[in-house]
N, C-alpha and C positions, 0 to 999 in steps of 0.2 A: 706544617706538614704532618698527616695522620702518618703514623708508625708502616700501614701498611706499603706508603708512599716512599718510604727508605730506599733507597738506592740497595742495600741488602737484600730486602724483601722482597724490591722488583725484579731482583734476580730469581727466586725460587715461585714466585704469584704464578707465572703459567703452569707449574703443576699441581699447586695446591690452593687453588683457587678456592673452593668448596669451603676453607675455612680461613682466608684471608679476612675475611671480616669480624673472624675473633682477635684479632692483631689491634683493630679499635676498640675492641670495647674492655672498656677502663676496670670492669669486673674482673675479667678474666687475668689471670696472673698469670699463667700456664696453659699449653695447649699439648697433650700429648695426642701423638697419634700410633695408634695399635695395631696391629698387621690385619683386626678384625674390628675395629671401634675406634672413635674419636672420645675422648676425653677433656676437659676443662678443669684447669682450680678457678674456682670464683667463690672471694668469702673466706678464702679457706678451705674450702668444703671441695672433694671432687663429683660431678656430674657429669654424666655420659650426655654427647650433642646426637639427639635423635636426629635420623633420615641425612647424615651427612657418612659417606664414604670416601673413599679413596685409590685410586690405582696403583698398586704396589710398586709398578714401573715411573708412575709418578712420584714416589715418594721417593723411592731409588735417584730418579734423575733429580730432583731437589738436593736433597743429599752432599749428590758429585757437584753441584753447582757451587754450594756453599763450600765444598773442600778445596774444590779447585781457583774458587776468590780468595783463597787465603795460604794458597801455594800448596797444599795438602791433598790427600786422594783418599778415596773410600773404596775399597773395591770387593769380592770373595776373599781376597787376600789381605787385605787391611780392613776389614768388617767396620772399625768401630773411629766414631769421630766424637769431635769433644772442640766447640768451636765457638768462639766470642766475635758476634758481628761490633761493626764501628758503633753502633748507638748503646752495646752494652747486654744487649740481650743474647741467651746463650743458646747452643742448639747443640744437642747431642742423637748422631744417630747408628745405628745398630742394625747391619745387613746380616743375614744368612751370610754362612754356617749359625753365626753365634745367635739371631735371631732368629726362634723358630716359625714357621708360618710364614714368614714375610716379613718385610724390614720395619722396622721401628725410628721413630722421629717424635723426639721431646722440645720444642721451644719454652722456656723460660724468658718471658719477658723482663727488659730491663723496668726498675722503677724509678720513675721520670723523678719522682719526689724524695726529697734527702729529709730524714724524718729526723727530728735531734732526740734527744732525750725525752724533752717535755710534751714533746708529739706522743713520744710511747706512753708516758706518766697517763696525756689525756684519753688514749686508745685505749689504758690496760692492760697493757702488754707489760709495764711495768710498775710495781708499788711507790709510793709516796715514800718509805722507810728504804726499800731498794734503790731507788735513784738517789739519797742525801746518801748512803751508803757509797754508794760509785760515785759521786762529785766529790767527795770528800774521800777517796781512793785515788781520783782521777792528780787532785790537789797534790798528797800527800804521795804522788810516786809512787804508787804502790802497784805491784803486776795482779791483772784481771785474767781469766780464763769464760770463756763464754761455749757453755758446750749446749750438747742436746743432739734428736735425733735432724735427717733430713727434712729439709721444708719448715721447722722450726721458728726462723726467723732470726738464725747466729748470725749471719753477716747484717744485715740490720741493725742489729742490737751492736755488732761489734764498731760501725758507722757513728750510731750516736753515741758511742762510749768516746771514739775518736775527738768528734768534732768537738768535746771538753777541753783538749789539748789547748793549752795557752799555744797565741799566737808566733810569740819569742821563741819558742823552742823548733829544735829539726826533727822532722819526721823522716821514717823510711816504711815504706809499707811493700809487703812481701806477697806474692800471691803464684799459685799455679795458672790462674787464669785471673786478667782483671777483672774486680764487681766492685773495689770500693771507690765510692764516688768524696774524696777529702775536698775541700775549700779552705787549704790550708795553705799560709804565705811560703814556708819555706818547708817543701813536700819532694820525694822522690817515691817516685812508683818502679817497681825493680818487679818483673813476668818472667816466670820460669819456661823456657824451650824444651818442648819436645823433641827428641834424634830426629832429624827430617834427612835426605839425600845430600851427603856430603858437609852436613853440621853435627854438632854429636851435641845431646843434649844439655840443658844447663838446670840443673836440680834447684827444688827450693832451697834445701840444704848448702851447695852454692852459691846463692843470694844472701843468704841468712849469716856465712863468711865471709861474703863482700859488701854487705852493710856494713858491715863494722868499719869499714875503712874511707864511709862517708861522715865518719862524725856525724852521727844521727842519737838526739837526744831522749827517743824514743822507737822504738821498731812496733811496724801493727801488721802481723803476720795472718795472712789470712785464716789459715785453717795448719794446725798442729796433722799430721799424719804418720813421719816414722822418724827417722833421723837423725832428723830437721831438729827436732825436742832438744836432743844434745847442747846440740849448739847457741837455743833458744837460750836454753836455761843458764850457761855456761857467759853467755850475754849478761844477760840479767843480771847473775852474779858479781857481775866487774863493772856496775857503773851506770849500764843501760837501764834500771829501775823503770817505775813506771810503764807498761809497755803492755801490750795485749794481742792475746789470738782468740782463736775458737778450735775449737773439738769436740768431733763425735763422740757420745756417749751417753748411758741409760741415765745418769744421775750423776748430783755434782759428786757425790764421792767416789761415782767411778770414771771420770773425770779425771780425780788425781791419780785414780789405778791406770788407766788407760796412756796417759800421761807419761809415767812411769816406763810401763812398756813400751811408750814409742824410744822414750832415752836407749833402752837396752837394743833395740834395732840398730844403734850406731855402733854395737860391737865394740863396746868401749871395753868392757870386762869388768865392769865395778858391780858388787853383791847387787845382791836385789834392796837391802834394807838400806843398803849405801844412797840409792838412785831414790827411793821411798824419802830418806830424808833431804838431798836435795829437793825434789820437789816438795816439801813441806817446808823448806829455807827459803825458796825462791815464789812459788804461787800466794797470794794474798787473800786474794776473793775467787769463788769460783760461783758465776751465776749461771743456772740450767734450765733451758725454755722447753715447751709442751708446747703441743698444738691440742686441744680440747674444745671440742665442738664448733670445730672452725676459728679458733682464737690463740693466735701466739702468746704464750705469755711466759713471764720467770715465775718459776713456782718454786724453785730452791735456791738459794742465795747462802755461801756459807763464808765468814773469814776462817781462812785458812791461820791456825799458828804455829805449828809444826809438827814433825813426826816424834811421837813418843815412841823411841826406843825401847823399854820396859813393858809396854802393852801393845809396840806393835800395830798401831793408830795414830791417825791423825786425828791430831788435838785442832779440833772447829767449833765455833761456834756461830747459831742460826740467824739469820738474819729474817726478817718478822717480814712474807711475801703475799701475805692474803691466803694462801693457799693448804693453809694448816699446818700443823707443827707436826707431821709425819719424822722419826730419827731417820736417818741413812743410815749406811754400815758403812763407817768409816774406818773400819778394819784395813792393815793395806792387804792380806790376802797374800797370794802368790803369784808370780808374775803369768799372764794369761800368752 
């Protein structure tokens, strides 16, 4: 069955017909549509789809179709959706008020293909000295951080870091929305809720306390964002080794600043140098992907050894990614 033929997508094909047929084609990774243009990632690369538009009312009623299969609404009054169809693929869209011009509609296609590690090795996404580096992390228990900006290819990367996980062990994987695709014997997948009418929300942060009471020999949290760090790190700490997310940010040494700052979101009250050096106790490796000229790659790869007290820095050293031997400023700075 072509994607376009999904039971999901048959839902929204009568108003967005004009670009159902980028749904098959295996280039296209992404389709956004603009209140004024249609858009594509193919490659990597984005390109505008000449002589294709669309009817604002049509994208509107797409939209509400998609929110309303999944018990949710989009309206003036709830402007904004954030929505995972059955096959994986994501769709986010964005009405007036908050869109201006006319409403906005982003599909992110799911990727059919589970890439391992030595998929990346042979793409270039990852180095030869990077990947024996993370197998030999992977082995050794040791916590990964996979950061970088959007569209990067963090959850990818953070996928084939996973599927390293020896079989024997329990996994728990953590997410706001699912994307990770594990083929893992003994796996639990735990989706954070949004407040919907007469349920009240259930946080990653939430998940992230009630894993722990799955006996899970490793947690693979999707994406690091505020709180949640707390609790990550405080995991980690006691037992949980080994274990992996990802987060946003410019480079891996801001990485561990950014890091940092999510911990102090949980109003814990501990100094800033305090939180500075747990995360330099608890992070091991922090690898940091670019997209450059259409190509995901790791361009900075650091072991983390911990935070020097005395200078104020984390004590890293480089791990060798093809990409030059550029320093970071691995200052920890002041919390942002």
């Amino acid at each position: 069955m072509s994607l376009s033929e999904e039971p999901s997508f048959r839902l929204i094909a009568p108003f967005l017909r004009p670009v159902m047929g980028l749904l098959d084609d295996e280039s296209v990774s992404e389709i956004m549509v603009n209140p004024s243009a249609v858009f594509v990632e193919r490659g990597g690369r984005l390109e505008r789809v000449g002589g294709v538009t669309l009817d604002p009312k049509h994208v509107r009623q797409a939209a509400l179709a998609i929110a309303r299969s999944q018990g949710d609404d989009i309206s003036a009054e709830r402007p904004l959706l954030d929505a995972r169809l059955p096959d994986g693929s994501r769709i986010a869209a964005a009405l007036p008020p908050c869109s201006f011009g006319g409403p906005a509609l982003t599909i992110r296609k799911f990727a059919r293909r589970r890439l391992t590690l030595d998929d990346l090795v042979d793409s270039g996404s990852v180095s030869e000295p990077v990947a024996e580096e993370v197998l030999s992390a992977v082995e050794q228990r040791r916590n990964i951080l996979v950061s970088g900006g959007t569209g990067t290819g963090k959850t990818t990367l953070l996928a084939g870091v996973a599927r390293l996980i020896p079989a024997d062990e329990r996994v728990v994987t953590i997410e706001d929305t699912v994307e990770l695709q594990l083929d893992h014997p003994n796996l639990i997948r735990f989706e954070a809720r949004r407040r919907t009418d007469g349920a009240p929300p259930v946080t990653v942060r939430d998940l992230v306390r009630a894993a722990l009471r799955h006996r899970p020999d490793r947690i693979v949290l999707g994406e690091v964002r505020g709180g949640e760090a707390w609790d990550l790190l405080q995991a980690l700490n006691t037992g949980h080794d080994g274990s992996l997310s990802t987060l946003h940010a410019s480079s891996a040494a801001n990485a561990l600043k950014r890091c940092a700052s999510c911990v102090l979101q949980a109003g814990i009250g501990l100094p800033w140098e305090a939180v500075q050096d747990l995360v330099g106790d608890v992070v091991d490796v922090v690898l940091h992907l670019e997209r450059r000229d259409g190509v995901r790659r790791v361009v900075e790869a650091l072991r983390v050894d911990r935070f020097n007290w005395s200078t104020r820095r984390w004590d890293c050293r480089p791990i060798r990614t093809g990409e030059g031997t550029a320093a970071s400023d691995l200052s920890g700075g002041s919390e942002q």
